[in-house]
C-alpha positions as CSV (number, residue, x, y, z in Angstrom):
1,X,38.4,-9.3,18.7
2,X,39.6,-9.1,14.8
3,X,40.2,-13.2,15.5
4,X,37.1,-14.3,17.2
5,X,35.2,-12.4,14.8
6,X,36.9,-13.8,12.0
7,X,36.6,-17.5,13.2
8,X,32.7,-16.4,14.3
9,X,32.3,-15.4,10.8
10,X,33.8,-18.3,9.6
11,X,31.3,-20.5,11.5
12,X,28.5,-19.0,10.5
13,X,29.1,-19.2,6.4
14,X,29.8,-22.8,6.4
15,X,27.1,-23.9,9.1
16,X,24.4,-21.6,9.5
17,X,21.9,-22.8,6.6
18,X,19.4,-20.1,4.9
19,X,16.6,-18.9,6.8
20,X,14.1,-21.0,5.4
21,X,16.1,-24.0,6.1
22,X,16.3,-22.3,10.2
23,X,12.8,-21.7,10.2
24,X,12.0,-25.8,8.6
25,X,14.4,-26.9,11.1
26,X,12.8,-25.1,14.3
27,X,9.6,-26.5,12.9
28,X,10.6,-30.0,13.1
29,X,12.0,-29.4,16.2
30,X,8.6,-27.9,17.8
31,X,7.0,-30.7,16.4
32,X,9.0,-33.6,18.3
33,X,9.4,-31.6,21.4
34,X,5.4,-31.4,21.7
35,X,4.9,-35.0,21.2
36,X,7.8,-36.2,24.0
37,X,7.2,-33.1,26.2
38,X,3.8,-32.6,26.6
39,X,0.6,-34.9,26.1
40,X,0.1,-33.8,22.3
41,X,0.0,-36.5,19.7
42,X,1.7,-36.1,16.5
43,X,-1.9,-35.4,14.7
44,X,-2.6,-32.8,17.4
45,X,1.0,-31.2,16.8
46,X,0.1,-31.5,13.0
47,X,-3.2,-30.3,13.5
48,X,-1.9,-27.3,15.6
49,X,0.6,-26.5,13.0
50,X,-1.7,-26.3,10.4
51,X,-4.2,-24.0,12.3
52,X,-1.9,-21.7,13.4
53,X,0.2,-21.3,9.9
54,X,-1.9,-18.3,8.6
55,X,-1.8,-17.2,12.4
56,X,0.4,-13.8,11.7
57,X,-1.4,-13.2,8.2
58,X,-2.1,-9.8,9.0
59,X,1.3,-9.0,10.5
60,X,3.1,-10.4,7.5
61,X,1.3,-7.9,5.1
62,X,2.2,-5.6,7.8
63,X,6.0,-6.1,7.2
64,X,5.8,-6.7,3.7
65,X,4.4,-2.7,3.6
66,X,6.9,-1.6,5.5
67,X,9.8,-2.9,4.2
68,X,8.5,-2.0,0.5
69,X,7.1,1.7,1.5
70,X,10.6,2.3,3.4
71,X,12.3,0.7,0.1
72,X,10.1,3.4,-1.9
73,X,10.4,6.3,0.4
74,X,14.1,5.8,0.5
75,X,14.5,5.5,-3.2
76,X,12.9,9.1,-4.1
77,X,15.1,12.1,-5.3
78,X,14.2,14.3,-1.9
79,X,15.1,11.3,0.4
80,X,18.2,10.2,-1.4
81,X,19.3,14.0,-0.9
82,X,18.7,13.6,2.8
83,X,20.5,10.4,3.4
84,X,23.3,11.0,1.4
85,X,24.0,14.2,3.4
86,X,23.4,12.5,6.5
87,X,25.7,10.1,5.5
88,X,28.8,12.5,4.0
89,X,28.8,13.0,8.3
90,X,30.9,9.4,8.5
91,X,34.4,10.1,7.0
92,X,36.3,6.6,7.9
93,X,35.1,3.2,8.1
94,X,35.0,3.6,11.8
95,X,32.7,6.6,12.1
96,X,30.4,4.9,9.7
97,X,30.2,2.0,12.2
98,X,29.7,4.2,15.1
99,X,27.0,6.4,12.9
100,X,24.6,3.7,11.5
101,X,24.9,2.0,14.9
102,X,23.6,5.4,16.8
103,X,20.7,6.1,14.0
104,X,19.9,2.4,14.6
105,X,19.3,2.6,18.0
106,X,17.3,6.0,18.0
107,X,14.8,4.6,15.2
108,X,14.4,2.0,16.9
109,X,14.1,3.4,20.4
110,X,11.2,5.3,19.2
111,X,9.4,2.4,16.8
112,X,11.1,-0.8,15.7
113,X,9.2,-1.2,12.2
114,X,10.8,2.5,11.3
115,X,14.0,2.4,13.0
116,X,14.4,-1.4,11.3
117,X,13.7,-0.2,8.0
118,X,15.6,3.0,8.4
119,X,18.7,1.7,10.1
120,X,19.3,-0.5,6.7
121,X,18.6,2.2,4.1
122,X,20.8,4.0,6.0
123,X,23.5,1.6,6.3
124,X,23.0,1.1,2.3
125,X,24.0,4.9,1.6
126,X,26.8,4.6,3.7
127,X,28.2,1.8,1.5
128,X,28.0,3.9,-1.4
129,X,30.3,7.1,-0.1
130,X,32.7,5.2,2.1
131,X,35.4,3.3,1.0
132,X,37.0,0.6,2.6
133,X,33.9,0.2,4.9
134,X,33.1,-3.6,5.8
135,X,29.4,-4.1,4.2
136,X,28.7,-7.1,6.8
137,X,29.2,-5.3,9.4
138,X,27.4,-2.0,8.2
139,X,24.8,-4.2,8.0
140,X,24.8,-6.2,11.5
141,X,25.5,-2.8,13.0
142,X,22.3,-1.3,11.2
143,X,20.1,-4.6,12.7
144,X,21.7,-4.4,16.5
145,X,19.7,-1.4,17.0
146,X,17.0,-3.6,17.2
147,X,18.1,-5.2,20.8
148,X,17.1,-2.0,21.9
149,X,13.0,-1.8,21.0
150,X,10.9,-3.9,23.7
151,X,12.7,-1.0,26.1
152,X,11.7,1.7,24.2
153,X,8.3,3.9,22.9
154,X,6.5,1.1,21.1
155,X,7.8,-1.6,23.2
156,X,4.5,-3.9,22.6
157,X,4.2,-5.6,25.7
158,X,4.7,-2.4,28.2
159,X,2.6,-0.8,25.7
160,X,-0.4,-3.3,26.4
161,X,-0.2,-3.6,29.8
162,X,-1.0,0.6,30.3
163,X,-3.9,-0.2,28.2
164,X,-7.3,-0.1,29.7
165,X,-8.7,-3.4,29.4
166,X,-5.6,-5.5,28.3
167,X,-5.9,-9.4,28.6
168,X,-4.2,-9.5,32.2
169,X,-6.0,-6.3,33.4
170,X,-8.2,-8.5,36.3
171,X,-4.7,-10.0,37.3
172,X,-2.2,-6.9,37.3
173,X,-4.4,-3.8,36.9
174,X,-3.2,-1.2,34.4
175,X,0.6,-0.6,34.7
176,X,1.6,3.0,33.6
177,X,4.6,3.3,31.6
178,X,6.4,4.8,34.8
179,X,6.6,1.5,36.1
180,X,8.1,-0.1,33.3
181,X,9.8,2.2,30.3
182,X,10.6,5.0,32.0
183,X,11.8,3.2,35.5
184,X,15.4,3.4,36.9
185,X,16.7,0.0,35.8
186,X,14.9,0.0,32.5
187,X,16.6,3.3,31.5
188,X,20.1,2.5,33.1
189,X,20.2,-0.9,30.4
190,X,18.6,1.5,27.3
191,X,21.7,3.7,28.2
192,X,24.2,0.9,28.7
193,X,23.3,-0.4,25.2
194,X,23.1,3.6,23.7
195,X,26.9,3.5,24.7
196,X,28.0,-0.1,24.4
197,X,26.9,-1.5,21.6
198,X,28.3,1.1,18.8
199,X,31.5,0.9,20.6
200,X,31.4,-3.3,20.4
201,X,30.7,-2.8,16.9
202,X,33.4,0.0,15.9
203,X,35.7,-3.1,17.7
204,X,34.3,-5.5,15.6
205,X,35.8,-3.8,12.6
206,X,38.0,-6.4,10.3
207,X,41.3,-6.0,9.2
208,X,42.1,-4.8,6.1
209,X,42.7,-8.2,4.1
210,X,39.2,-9.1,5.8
211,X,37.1,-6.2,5.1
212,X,34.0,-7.1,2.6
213,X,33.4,-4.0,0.5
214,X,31.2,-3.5,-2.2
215,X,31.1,-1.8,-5.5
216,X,28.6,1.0,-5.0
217,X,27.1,0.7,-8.4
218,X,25.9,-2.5,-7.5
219,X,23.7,-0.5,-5.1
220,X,22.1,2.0,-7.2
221,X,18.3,1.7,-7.7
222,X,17.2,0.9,-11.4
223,X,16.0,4.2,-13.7
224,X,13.6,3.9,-15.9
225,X,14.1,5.6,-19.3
226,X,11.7,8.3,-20.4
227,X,9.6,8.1,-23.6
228,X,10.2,10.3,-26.3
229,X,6.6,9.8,-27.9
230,X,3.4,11.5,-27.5
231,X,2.4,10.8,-24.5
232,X,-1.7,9.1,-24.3
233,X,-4.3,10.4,-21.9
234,X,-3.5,7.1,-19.8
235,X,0.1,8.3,-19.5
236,X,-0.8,11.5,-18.5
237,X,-2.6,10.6,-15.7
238,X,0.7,8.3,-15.0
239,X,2.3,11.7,-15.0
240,X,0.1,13.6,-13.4
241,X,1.2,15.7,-10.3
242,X,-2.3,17.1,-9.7
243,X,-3.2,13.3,-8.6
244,X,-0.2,12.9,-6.4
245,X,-0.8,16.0,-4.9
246,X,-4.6,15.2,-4.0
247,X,-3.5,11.4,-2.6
248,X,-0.5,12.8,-0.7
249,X,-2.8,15.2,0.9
250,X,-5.6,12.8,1.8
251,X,-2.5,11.0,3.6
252,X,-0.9,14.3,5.3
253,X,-4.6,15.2,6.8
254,X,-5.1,11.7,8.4
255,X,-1.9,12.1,10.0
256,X,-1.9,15.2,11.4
257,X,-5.7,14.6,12.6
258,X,-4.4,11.0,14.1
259,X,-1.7,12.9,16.1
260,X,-3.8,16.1,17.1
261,X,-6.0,13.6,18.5
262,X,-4.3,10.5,19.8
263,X,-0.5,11.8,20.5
264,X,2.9,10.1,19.7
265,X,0.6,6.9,18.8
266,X,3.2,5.6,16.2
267,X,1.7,2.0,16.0
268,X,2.9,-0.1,12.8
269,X,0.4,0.8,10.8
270,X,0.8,4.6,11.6
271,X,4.5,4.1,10.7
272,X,3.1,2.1,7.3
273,X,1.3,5.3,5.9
274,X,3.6,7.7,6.5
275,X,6.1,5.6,4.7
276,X,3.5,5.6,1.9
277,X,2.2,9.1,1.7
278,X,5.5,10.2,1.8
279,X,7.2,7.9,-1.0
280,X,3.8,9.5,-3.0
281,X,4.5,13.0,-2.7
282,X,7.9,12.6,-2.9
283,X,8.8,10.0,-6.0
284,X,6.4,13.3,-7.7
285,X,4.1,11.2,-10.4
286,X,2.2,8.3,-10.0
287,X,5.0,6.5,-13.0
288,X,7.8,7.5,-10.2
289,X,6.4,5.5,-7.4
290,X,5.2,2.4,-9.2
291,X,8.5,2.5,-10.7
292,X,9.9,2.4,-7.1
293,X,7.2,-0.1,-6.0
294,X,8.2,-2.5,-8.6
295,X,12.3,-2.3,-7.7
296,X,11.2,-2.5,-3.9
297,X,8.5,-5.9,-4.9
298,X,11.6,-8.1,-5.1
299,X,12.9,-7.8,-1.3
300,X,9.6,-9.0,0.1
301,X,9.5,-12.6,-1.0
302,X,11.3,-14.3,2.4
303,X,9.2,-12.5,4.4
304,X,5.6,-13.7,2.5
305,X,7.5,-17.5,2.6
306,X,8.8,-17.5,6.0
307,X,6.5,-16.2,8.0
308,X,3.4,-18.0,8.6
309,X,6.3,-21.0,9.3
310,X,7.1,-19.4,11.8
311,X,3.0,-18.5,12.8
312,X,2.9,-22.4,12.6
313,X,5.6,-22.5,15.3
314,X,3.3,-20.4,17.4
315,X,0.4,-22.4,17.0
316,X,2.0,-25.3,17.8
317,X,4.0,-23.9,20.8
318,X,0.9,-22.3,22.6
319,X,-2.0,-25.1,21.9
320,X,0.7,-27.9,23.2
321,X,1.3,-26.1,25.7
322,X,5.5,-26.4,25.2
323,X,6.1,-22.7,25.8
324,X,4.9,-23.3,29.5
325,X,7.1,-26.3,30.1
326,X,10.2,-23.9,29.2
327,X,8.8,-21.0,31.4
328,X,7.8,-23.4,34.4
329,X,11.3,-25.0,34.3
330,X,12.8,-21.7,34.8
331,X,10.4,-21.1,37.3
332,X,11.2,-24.3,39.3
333,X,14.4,-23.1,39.9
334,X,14.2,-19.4,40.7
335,X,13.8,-17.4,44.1
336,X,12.7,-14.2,44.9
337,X,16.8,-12.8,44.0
338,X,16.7,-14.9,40.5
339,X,13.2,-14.8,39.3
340,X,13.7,-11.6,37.1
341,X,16.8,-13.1,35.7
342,X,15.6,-16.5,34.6
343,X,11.9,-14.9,33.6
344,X,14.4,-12.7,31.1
345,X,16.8,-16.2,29.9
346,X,13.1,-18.2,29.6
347,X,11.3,-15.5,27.8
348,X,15.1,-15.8,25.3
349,X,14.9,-19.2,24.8
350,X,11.0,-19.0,24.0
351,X,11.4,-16.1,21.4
352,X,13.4,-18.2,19.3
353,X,9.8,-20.3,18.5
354,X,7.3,-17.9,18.7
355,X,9.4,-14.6,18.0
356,X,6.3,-12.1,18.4
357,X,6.1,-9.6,21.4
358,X,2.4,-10.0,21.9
359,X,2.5,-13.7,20.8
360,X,5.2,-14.3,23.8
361,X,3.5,-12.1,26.3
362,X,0.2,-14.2,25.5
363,X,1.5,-17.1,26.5
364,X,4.0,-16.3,29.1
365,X,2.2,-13.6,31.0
366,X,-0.4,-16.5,32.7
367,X,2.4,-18.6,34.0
368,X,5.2,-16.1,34.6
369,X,2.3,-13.4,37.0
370,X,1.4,-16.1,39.0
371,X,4.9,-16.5,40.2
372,X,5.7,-13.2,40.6
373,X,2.0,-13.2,42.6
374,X,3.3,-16.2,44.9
375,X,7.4,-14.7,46.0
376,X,5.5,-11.3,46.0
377,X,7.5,-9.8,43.3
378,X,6.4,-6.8,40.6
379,X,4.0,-7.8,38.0
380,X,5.4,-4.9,36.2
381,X,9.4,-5.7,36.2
382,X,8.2,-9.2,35.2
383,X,6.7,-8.3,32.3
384,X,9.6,-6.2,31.1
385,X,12.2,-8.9,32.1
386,X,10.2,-11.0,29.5
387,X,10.3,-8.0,26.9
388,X,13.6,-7.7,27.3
389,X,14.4,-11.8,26.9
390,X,11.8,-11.1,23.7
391,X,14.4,-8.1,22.4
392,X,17.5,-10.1,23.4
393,X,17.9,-13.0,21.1
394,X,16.6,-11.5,18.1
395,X,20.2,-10.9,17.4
396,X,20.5,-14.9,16.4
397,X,17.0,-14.9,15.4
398,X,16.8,-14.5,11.6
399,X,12.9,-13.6,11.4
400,X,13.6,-10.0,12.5
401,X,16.7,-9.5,10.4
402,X,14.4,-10.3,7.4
403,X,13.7,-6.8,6.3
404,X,17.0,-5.3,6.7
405,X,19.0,-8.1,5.0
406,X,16.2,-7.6,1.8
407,X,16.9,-4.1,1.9
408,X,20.8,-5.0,2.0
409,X,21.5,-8.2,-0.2
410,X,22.5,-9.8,2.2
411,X,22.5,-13.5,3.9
412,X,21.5,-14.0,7.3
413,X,24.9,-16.2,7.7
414,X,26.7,-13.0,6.8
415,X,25.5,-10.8,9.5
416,X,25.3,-13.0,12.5
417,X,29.0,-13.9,13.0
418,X,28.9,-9.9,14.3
419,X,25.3,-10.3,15.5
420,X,26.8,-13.6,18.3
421,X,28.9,-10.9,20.2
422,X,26.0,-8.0,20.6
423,X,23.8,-10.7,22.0
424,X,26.6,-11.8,23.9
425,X,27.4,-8.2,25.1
426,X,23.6,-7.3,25.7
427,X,22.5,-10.1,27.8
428,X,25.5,-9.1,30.4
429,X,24.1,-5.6,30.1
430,X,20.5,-6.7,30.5
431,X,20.5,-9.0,33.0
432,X,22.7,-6.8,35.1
433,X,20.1,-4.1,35.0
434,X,17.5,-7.2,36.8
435,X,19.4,-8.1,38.8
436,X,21.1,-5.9,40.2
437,X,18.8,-2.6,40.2
């Protein structure tokens, strides 16, 4: 394992370019497939480009407060305190692996925008009290949690489909999450991968000679340095706990009314104001926290660049109609034994162009039901064999790993030589789990 991961590694510095450059490349590569594979000119595929690039506007605001307000939350005195004694738990490289792989996977069972963001900061303490730990693979091990998400609480597609009135209610009805997250052979593969894939990437772990540490100074957060003057009304307010106190509580009283009255609904936004309400009270002052904001601001720029390329993607993927030639050609060669399997490989191959849940399910959902409707197969297992194919090859695909490679430094070309062999591991595990149960 030390061997193929060195020569994947290897492979991946010298050939996998910067995400942009991934995301340019995909573009031009949508772009000619829709002009030779469907009946779209190359005005049309511009023109569907350009009308889709602001397509995941909102979203990307979304992700840009998360991945700041986790940066913030994580960055205040109390929170420090509780990840570093979290941390002290991992003595030896190896336990460190096992550790951040474990809290990976849990945050991101239970929502993938907090256990993301989580699963990095996490990682990032780590690095600072154990020596000798590979910071690569601290890293990869922190974003394969996420393989685990579309089978989990806030898996968005499972999610939609129990919800009164979804788009595909007149075709499937409302599917309760019995019949999808909490079935048999969904929970046997959330296990498999509980178990697996911390112990794939404890045996990932490089030799010595190998290992890529880091100095963890080059980790710590910038402090700012306290004035010694009078301070003006203006600064006072900056310093005023009084204010914090009144905005954290305005926060704490939506909350707890929004859970009183919906239940566990921890939707992105929900998971966005906590993060913020809590990096409010807890940095103390008003100074404290826009201190933090402005050391976070500086991790978000891929994400603002990046992703309404990959919204232009989208658009050009669902108005040419290229995402159905992918799922039909899978479909043309499936049976009523296969069909799960090869709606779980096409829904893979698509999430490397439009890698959004509900994006995918929008476009796949029409052609992959009527399938299932003509061998007689479950609406419901289909759709999760195309959340899974949606979870699986996000471990290659470089928009998700965004946020946690911000938060850690990092390259994408230095995580995925580790992040090749959990998606290699997890689509055994997955498509197992439809096939066979």
């Amino acid at each position: 394992m030390k061997a193929l991961t060195r020569f994947s590694n290897t492979l991946m510095v010298r050939f996998l370019p910067d995400p942009y450059i991934f995301v340019a490349i995909l573009t031009l590569l949508v772009f000619l497939l829709g002009v030779f594979l469907t009946d779209s000119t190359p005005l049309e595929m511009a023109t569907y480009w350009g009308d889709g690039f602001w397509g995941l506007l909102s979203f990307t605001m979304q992700m840009v407060v998360v991945l700041l307000a986790g940066h913030v939350l994580a960055s205040s005195p109390f929170f420090k305190k509780v990840l570093s004694s979290l941390a002290g738990i991992a003595k030896t490289p190896g336990s460190a692996i096992l550790l951040v792989s474990v809290v990976s996977l849990i945050g991101c069972w239970i929502n993938w925008g907090f256990g993301l963001v989580i699963g990095a900061l996490f990682a990032k303490e780590i690095a600072k009290q154990v020596k000798n730990v590979d910071y690569r693979l601290l890293i990869a091990s922190a974003y394969s949690g996420f393989i685990i998400w579309h089978g989990g609480l806030a898996g968005s597609i499972p999610l939609s489909i129990a919800t009164e009135g979804h788009p595909f209610a007149d075709i499937m009805g409302v599917v309760p999450t019995s019949e999808t997250l909490f079935t048999p052979y969904n929970l046997i593969i959330v296990i498999a991968l509980f178990i697996s894939v911390p112990l794939l990437n404890r045996w990932m772990m490089p030799s010595k000679e190998d290992t890529f540490s880091i100095d963890p100074a080059l980790l710590e957060e910038k402090i700012e340095e306290k004035s010694t003057e009078k301070p003006t009304p203006a600064q006072r307010l900056e310093g005023s706990y009084i204010l914090t106190g009144l905005i954290g509580l305005l926060g704490l009283v939506y909350l707890v009314n929004h859970f009183v009255t919906k239940g566990f609904d921890l939707n992105l936004n929900i998971v966005n104001l906590i993060f913020v309400t809590l990096g409010i009270i807890c940095h103390g002052t008003p100074r404290n926290f826009l201190m933090a904001v402005k050391n976070a601001a500086s991790t978000v720029g891929d994400i603002v660049i990046q992703f309404p390329f990959y919204a232009g993607i989208m658009g050009m993927m669902v108005a040419s109609g290229l995402a159905g030639v992918v799922s039909e050609a899978f479909i043309s060669i499936s049976n009523e034994h296969t069909f799960y399997l090869f709606t779980f490989y096409a829904a893979g191959i698509v999430n490397f162009f439009i890698p959004s849940g509900g994006g995918q399910w929008t476009v796949q959902a029409p052609i992959m039901l009527e399938a299932a409707s003509a061998l007689n197969l479950s609406y419901a297992k289909t759709a999760m064999a195309i959340a899974w194919g949606d979870a699986w090859t996000n471990m290659i695909q470089p928009f998700w790993a965004l946020p946690a490679l911000a938060i850690a430094g990092l390259k994408a070309k230095d995580i995925m030589g580790y992040c090749v062999f959990v998606l290699l591991l997890s689509g055994v595990i997955i498509s197992i789990g439809l096939f066979f149960f």
